[in-house]
VOVEX-952772 format. One record per residue (C-alpha): residue in three letters; x, y, z. Coordinates in nm, 2 decimals. Layout:
BEGIN
{'ALA', {X, Y, Z}}
...
//
This chain:
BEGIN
{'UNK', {0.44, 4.88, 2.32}}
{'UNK', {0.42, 4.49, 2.38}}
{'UNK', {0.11, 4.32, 2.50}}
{'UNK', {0.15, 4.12, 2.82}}
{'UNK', {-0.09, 3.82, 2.73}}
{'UNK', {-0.18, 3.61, 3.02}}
{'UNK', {-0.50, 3.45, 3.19}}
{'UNK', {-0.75, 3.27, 3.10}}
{'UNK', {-0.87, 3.53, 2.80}}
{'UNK', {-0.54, 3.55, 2.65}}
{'UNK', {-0.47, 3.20, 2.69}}
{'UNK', {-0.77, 3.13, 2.45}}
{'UNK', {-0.65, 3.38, 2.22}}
{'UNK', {-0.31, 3.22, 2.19}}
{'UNK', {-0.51, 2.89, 2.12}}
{'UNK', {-0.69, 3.11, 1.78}}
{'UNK', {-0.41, 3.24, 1.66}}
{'UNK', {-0.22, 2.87, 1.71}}
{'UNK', {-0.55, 2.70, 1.53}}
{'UNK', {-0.52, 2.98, 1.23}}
{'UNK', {-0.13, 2.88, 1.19}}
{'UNK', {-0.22, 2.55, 1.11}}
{'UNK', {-0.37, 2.55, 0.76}}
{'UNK', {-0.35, 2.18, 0.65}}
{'UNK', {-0.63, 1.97, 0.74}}
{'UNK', {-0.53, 1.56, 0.68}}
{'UNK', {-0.82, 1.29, 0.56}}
{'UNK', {-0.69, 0.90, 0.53}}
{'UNK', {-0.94, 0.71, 0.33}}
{'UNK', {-0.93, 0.40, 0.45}}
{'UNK', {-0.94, 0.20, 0.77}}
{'UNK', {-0.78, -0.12, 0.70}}
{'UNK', {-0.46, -0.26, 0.88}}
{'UNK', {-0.22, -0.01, 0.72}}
{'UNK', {-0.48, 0.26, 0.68}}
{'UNK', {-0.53, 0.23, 1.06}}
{'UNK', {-0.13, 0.23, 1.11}}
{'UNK', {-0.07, 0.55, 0.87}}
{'UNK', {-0.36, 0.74, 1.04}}
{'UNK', {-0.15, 0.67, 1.37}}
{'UNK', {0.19, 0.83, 1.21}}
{'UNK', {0.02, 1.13, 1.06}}
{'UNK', {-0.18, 1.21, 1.40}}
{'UNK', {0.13, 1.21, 1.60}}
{'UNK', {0.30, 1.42, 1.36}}
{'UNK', {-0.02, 1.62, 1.36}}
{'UNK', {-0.03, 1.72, 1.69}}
{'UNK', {0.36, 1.84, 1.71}}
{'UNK', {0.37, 2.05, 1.44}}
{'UNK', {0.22, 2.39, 1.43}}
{'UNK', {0.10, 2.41, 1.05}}
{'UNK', {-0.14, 2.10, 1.06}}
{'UNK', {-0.51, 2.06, 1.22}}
{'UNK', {-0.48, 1.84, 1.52}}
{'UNK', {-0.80, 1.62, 1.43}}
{'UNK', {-0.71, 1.37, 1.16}}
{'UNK', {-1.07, 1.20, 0.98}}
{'UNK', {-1.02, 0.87, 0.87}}
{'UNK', {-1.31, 0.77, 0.64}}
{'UNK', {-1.45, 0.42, 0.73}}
{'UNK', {-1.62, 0.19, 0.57}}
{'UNK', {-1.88, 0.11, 0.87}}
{'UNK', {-1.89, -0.28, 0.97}}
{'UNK', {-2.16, -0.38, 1.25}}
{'UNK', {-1.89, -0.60, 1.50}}
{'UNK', {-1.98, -0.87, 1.64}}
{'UNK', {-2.07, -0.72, 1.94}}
{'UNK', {-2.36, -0.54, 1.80}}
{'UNK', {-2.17, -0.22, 1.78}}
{'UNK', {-2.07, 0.00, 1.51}}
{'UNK', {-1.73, -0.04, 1.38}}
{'UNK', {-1.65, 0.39, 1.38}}
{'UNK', {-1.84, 0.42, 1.72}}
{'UNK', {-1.59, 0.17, 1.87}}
{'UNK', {-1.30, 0.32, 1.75}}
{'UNK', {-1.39, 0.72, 1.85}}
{'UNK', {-1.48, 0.52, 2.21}}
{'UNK', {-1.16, 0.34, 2.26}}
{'UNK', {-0.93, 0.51, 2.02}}
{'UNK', {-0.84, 0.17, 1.88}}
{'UNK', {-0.95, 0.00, 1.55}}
{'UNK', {-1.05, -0.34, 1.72}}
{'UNK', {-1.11, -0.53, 1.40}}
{'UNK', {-0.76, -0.46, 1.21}}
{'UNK', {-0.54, -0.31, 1.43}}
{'UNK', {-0.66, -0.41, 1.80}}
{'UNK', {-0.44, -0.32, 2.09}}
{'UNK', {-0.32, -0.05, 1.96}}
{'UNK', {-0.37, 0.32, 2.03}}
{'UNK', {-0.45, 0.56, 1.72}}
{'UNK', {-0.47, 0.89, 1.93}}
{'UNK', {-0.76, 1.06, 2.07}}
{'UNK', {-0.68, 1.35, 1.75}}
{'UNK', {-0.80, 1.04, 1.52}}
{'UNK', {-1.13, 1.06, 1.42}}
{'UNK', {-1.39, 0.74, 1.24}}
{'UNK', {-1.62, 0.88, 1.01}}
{'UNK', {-1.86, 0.66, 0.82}}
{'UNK', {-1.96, 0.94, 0.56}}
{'UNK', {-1.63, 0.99, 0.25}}
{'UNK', {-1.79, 1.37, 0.15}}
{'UNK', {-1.79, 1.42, 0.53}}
{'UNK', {-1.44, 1.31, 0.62}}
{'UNK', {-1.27, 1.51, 0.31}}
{'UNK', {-1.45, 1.80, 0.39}}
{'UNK', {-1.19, 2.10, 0.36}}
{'UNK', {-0.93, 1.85, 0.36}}
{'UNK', {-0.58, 1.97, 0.21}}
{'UNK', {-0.38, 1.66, 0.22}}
{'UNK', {-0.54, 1.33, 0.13}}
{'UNK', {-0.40, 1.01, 0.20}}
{'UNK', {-0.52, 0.66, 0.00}}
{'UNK', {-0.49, 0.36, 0.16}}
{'UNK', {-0.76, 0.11, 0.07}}
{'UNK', {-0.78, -0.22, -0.15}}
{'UNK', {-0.70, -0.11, -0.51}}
{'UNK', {-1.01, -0.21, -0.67}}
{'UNK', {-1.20, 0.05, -0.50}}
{'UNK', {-1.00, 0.33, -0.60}}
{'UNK', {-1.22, 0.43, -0.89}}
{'UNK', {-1.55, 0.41, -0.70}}
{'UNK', {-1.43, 0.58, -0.43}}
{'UNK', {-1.24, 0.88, -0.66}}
{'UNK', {-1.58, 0.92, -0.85}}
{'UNK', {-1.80, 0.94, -0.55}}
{'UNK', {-1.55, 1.23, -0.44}}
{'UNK', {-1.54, 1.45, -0.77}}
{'UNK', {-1.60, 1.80, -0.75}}
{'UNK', {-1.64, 1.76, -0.34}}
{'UNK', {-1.26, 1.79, -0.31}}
{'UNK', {-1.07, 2.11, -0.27}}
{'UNK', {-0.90, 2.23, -0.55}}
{'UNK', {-0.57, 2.29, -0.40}}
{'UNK', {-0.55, 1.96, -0.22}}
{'UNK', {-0.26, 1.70, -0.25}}
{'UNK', {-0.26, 1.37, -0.21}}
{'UNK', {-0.03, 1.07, -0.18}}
{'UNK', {-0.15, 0.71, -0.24}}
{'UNK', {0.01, 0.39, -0.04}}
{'UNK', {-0.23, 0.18, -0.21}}
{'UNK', {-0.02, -0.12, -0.43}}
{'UNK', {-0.21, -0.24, -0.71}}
{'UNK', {-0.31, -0.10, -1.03}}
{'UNK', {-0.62, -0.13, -1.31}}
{'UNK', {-0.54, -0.23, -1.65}}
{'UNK', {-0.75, -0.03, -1.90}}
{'UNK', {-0.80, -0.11, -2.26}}
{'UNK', {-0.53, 0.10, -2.34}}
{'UNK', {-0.26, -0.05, -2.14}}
{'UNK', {-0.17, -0.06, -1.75}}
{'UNK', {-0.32, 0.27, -1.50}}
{'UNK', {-0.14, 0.34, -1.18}}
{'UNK', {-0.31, 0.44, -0.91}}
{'UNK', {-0.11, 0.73, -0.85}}
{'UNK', {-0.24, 0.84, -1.22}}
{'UNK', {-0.60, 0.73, -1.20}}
{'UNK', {-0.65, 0.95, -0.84}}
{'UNK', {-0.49, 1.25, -1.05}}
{'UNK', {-0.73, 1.18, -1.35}}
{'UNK', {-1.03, 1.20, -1.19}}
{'UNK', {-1.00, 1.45, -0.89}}
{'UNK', {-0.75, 1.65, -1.09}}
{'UNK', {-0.47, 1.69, -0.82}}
{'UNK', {-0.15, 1.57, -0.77}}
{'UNK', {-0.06, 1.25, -0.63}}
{'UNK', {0.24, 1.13, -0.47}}
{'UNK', {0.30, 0.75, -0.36}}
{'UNK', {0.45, 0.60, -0.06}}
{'UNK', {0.60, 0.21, -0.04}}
{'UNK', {0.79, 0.03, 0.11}}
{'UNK', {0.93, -0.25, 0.34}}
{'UNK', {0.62, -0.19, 0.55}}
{'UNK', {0.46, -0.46, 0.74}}
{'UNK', {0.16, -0.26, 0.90}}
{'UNK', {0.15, -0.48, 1.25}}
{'UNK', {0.54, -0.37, 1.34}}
{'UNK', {0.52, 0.01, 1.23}}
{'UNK', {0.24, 0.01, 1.49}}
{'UNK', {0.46, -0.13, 1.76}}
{'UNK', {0.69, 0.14, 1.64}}
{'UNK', {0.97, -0.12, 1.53}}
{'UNK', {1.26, 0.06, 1.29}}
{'UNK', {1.12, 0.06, 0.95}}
{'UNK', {1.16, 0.25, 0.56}}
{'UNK', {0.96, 0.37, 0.30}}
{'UNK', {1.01, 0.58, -0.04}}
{'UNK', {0.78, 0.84, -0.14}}
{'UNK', {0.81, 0.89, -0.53}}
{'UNK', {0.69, 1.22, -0.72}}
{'UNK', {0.65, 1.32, -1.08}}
{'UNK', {0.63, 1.69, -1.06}}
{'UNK', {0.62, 1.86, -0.72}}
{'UNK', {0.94, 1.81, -0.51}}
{'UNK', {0.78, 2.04, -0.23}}
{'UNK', {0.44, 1.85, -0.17}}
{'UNK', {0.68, 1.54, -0.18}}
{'UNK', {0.89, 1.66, 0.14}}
{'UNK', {0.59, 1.78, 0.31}}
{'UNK', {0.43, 1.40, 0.23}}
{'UNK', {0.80, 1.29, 0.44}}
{'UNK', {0.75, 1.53, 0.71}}
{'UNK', {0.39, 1.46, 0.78}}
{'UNK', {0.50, 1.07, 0.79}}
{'UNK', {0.86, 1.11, 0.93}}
{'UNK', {0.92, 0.97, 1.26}}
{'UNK', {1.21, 0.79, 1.45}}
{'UNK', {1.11, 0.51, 1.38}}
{'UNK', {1.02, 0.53, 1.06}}
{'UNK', {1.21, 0.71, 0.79}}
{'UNK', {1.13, 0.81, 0.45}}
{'UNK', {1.33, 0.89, 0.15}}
{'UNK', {1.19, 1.09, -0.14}}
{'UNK', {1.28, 1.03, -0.53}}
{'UNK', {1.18, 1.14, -0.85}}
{'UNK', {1.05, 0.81, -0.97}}
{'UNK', {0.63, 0.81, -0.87}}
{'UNK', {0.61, 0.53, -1.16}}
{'UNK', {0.89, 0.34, -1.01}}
{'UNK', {0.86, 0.31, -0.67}}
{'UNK', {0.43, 0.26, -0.74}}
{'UNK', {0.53, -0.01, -0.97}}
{'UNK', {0.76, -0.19, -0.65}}
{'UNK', {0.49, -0.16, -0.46}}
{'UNK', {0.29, -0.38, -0.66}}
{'UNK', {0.45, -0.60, -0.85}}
{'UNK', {0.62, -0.75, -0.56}}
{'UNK', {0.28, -0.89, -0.40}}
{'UNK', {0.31, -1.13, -0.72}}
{'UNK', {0.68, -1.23, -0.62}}
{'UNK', {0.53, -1.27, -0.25}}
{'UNK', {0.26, -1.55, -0.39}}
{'UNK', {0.51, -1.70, -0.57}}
{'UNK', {0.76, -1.70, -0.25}}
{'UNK', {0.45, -1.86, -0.01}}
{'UNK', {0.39, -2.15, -0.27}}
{'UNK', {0.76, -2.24, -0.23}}
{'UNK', {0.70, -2.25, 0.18}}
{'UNK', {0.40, -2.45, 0.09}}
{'UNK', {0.54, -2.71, -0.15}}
{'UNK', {0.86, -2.69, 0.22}}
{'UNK', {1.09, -2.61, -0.09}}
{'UNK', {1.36, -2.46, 0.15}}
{'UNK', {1.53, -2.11, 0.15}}
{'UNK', {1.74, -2.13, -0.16}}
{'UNK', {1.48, -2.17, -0.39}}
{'UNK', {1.31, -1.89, -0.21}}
{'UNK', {1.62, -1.68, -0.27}}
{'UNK', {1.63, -1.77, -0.58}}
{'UNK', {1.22, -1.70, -0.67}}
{'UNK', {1.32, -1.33, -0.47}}
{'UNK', {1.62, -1.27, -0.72}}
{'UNK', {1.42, -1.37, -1.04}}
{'UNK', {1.08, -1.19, -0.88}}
{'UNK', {1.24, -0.86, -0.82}}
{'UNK', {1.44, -0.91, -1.21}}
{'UNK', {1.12, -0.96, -1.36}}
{'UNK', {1.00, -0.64, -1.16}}
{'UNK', {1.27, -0.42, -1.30}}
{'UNK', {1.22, -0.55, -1.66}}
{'UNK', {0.86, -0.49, -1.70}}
{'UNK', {0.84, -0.11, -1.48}}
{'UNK', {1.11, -0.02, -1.72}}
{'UNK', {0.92, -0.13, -2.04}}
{'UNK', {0.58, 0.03, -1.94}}
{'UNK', {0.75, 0.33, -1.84}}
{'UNK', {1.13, 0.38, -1.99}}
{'UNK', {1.17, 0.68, -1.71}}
{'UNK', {1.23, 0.40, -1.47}}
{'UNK', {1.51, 0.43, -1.26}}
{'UNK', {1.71, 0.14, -1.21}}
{'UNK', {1.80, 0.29, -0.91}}
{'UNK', {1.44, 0.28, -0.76}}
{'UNK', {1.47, -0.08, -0.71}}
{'UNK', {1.74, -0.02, -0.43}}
{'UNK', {1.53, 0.15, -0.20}}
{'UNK', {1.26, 0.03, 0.04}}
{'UNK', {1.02, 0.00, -0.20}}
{'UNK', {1.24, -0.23, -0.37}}
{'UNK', {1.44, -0.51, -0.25}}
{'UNK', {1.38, -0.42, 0.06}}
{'UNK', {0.98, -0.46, 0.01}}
{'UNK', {1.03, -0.75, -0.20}}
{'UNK', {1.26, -0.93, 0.11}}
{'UNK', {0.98, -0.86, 0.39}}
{'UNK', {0.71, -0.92, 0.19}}
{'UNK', {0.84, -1.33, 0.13}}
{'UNK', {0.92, -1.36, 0.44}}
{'UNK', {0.66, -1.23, 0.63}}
{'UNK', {0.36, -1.05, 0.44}}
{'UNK', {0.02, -1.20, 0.42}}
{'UNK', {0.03, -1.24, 0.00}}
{'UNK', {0.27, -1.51, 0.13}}
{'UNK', {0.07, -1.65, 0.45}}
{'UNK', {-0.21, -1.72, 0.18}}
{'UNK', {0.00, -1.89, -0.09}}
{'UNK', {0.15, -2.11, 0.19}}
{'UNK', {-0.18, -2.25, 0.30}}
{'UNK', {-0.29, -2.28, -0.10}}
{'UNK', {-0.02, -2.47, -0.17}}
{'UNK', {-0.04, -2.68, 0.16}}
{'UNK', {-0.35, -2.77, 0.04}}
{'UNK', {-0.23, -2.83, -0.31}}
{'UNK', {-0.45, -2.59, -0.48}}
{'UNK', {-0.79, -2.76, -0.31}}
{'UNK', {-0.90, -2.45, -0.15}}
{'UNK', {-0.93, -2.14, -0.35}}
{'UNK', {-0.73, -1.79, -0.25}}
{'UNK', {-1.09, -1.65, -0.21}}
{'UNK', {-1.17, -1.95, 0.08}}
{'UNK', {-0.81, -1.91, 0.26}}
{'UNK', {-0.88, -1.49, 0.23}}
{'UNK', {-1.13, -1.50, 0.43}}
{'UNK', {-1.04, -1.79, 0.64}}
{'UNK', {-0.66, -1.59, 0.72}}
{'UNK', {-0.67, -1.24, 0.69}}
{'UNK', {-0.99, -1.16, 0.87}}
{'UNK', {-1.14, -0.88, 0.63}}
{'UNK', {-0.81, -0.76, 0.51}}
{'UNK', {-0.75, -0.78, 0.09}}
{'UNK', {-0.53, -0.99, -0.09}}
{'UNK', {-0.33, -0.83, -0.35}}
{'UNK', {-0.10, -1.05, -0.51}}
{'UNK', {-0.40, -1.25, -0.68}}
{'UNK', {-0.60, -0.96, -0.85}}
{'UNK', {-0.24, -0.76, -0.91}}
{'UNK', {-0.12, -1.12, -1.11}}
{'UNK', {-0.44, -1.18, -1.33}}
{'UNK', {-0.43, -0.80, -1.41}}
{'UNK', {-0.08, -0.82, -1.53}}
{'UNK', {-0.11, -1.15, -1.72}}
{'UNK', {-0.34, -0.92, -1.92}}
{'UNK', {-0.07, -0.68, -2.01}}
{'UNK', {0.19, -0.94, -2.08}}
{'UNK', {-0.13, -1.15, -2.29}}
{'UNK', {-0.21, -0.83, -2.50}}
{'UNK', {0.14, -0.78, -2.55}}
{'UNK', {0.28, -1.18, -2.62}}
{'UNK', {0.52, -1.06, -2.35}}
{'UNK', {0.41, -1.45, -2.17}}
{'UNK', {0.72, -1.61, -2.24}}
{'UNK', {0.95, -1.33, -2.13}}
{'UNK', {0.75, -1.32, -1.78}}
{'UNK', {0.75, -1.69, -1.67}}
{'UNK', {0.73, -1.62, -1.31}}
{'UNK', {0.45, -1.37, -1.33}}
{'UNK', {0.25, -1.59, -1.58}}
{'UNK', {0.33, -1.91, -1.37}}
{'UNK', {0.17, -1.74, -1.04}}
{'UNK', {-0.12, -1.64, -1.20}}
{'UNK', {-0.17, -1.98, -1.37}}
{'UNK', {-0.15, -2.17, -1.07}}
{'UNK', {-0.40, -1.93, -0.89}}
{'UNK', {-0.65, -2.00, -1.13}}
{'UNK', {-0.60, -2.34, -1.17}}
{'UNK', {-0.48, -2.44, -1.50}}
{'UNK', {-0.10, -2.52, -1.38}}
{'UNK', {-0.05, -2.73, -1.03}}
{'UNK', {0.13, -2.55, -0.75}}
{'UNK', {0.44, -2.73, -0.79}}
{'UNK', {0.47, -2.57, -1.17}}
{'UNK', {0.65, -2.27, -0.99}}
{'UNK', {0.95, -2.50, -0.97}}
{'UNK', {1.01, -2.73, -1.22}}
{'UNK', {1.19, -3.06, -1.22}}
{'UNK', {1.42, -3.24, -1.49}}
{'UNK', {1.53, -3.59, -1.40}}
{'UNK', {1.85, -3.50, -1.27}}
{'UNK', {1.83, -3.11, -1.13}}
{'UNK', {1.61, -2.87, -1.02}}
{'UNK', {1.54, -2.58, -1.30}}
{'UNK', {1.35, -2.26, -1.23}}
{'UNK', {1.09, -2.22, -1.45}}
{'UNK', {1.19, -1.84, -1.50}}
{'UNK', {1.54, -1.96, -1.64}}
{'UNK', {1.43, -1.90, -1.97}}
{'UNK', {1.35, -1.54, -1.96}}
{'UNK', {1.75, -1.51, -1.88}}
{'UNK', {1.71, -1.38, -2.21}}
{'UNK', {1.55, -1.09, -2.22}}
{'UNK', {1.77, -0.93, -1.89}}
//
């Protein structure tokens, strides 16, 4: 015989037997501009779909503003991260927490988004307090070179906490995706197709798609290599080179790109480089990332004032990438003698340290211009 359920009594039991449907519990680590953004699109998501926990912890690294206040106390006040993503509305399901252990706890899907030279602190701190079952996906671009060659993120989170990892990239400049302006990203996976499209549901809005390929190496390797490509394309605005030789730093960038992803790791698709995390990351990121705002302003000042200086100066707590990701390649391609068929990525890394002037991205002969990266034609 069917149960009528109504009042106030069976109302509440609906709500139990809602609560007990929805088995995955979501933790972002990290709090940054895109941190901030993805904890936004997850939380919406959240709340719509029956098999997630509404709350969403985001684990923040606590900052006293200037205010006197607590960074996580503001943002569980106002619902708003007012240091890198003000004026905008994370959702009341969003929680700060200042405590990492605290804001995995019990978590099933965990979700990397922080500077990539805190990855390995932050993975070793969590060891054995992570569920064994949980799945994570990493949207952090960068990697850490090892004595034995190169080490993805993806691989390092995977390696330590012993679950799989999935990555997200793409054409994703944070600030717009918050407006909720059209945008794309790839999620790549090695192994598991299904935690892949349950990564692109949980993200997956209107306004911002996501397509899912079998590439994790590929599509992680777009993600940060092209922040290198971006330094190089803000030296160009710098030295008021014009937008052909910014196409033309894009086209040789994104060639370089493909050639060393595919040597690293042959399983490379070629095909990767078409997607968002591709050329379509590489495009937004020179015209409009902040790996470019920085180099414009080092090479406006001709190299006087270090990337360090204009960081902080510019981005307002938020990381540079392109920097760290260049001096950590020039290792690879230095252990390797690989130099000579990288010019572009050994060029931007020379003239962020200092031992080549700004204008050596572009070089001159007495009669027409000649990229310095013509040379590598080579090897492609």
């Amino acid at each position: 015989m069917p149960l009528f359920l109504g009042g106030e009594q069976n109302h509440v039991k609906l709500n139990v037997i809602e609560n007990q449907m929805k088995q995955e519990k979501i933790a972002v680590i990290g709090s940054g501009n895109w941190g901030s953004v993805s904890a936004k699109l997850v939380a919406e998501n959240a709340l719509s779909c029956p098999y997630y926990h509404d709350e969403v912890r985001m684990w923040v690294y606590e900052e006293i503003l200037p205010s006197g206040e607590k960074l996580t106390d503001v943002i569980n006040n106002t619902h708003e991260n007012v240091k890198y993503l003000p004026n905008i509305n994370l959702g009341l399901n969003v929680v700060a927490d200042p405590e990492l252990h605290n804001a995995v706890k019990d978590a099933t899907m965990l979700i990397f988004v922080t500077p990539h030279q805190f990855v390995e602190g932050i993975c070793k701190r969590l060891q054995g307090n992570v569920r064994h079952d949980a799945k994570a996906i990493s949207l952090i671009k960068g990697m850490e070179v090892k004595k034995d060659g190169p080490c993805m993120i993806s691989s390092l989170i995977t390696e330590i906490l012993g679950i799989e990892c999935c990555v997200l990239m793409g054409a994703n400049i944070a600030n717009e995706i918050a407006l909720e302006k059209f945008s794309e990203a790839t999620i790549g996976y090695r192994d598991d197709k299904k935690a892949a499209e349950k990564w692109g549901e949980l993200f997956s809005k209107s306004y911002f798609h996501v397509n899912i390929v079998n590439d994790v190496e590929g599509v992680e390797l777009c993600g940060t290599l092209k922040n290198i490509v971006a330094i190089a394309a803000g030296l160009v605005d710098g030295l008021q080179m014009g937008n052909n030789t910014k196409a033309a730093i894009m086209r040789i960038g994104l060639r370089e790109m493909r050639v060393f992803s595919k040597l690293i790791f042959p399983s490379v698709r070629d095909s990767t480089f078409f997607e968002s995390c591709g050329v379509a990351d590489v495009i937004t990121t020179c015209l409009g990332g902040r790996n470019r705002k920085v180099a414009e302003a080092f090479a406006r000042h001709d190299g006087q004032r270090s990337f360090d200086e204009l960081e902080a100066e510019l981005l307002q707590g938020q990381k540079l990438q392109g920097v760290s990701t260049a001096a950590e390649i020039f290792e690879v391609l230095k252990a390797r003698k690989w130099e000579e068929q990288f010019p572009l990525f050994t060029t931007v890394h020379k003239i962020a340290t200092g031992i080549l002037p700004v204008n050596a991205v572009v070089k001159y002969s007495e009669h027409a211009p000649r990229m310095v990266v013509e040379a590598a034609a080579q090897y492609y």
